[in-house]
C-alpha positions in Angstrom: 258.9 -134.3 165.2 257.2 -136.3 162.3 259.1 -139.3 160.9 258.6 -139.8 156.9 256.0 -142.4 157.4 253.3 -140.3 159.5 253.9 -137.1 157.6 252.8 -139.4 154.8 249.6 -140.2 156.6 248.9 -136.9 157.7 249.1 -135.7 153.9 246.9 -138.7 152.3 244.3 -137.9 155.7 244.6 -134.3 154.1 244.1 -135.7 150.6 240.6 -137.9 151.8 239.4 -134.7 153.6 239.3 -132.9 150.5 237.9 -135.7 148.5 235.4 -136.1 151.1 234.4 -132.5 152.0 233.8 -131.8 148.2 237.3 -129.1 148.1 238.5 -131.5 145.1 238.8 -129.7 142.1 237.4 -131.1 139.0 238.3 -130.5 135.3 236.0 -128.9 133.0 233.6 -131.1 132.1 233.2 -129.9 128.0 235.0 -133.0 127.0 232.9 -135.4 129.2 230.1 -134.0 127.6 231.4 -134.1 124.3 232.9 -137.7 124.4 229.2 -138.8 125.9 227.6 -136.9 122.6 229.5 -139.3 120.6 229.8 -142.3 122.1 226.3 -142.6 124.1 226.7 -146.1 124.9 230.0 -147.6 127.1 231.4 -143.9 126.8 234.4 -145.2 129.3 234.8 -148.2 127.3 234.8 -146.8 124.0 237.1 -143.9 124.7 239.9 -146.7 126.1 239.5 -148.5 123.8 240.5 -146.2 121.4 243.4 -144.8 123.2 245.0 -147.4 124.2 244.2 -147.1 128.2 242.5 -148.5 131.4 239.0 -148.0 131.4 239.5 -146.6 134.6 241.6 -143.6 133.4 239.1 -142.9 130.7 236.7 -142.7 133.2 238.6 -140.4 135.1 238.6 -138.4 132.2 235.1 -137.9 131.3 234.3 -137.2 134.5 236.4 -134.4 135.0 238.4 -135.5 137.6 241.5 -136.4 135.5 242.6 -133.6 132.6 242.1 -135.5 129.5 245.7 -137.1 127.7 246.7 -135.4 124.4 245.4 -139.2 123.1 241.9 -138.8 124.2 241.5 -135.5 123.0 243.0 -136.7 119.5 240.9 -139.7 119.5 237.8 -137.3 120.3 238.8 -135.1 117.2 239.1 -137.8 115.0 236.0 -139.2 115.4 233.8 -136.1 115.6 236.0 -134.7 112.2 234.9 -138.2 110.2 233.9 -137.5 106.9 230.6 -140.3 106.4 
């Protein structure tokens, strides 16, 4: 029997596996594509910027490993919806 601490290992091995093997699933990648259409340059940087959150998570986002917050999408709308 497994104490707490190595079922914990045995799920974050099971975790790297996937990650690893390429069994991850990703997001859909329409608002990575649409936030790089916008902001071309420092896409990661922008976007956080904007939100309000780590560069790192906005990242995330684009790249479709993270569902994008209600905050990024809003931010996304706003710009592409800005009347000149």
């Amino acid at each position: 029997m497994r104490t707490v601490y190595e079922r914990e290992i045995a799920n974050a091995a099971k975790i790297e596996r996937a990650i690893v093997q390429g069994t991850a699933r990703l997001c859909n990648p329409a608002f990575g594509r649409a936030c790089k259409g916008v902001w071309p340059i420092k896409t990661a940087e922008t976007l956080a910027a904007l939100v309000g959150c780590a560069v790192r998570t906005a990242a995330y986002e684009i790249s479709g490993e993270r569902e994008p917050s209600a905050r990024s999408v809003a931010a996304l709308i706003s710009e592409i919806t800005k009347r000149p």
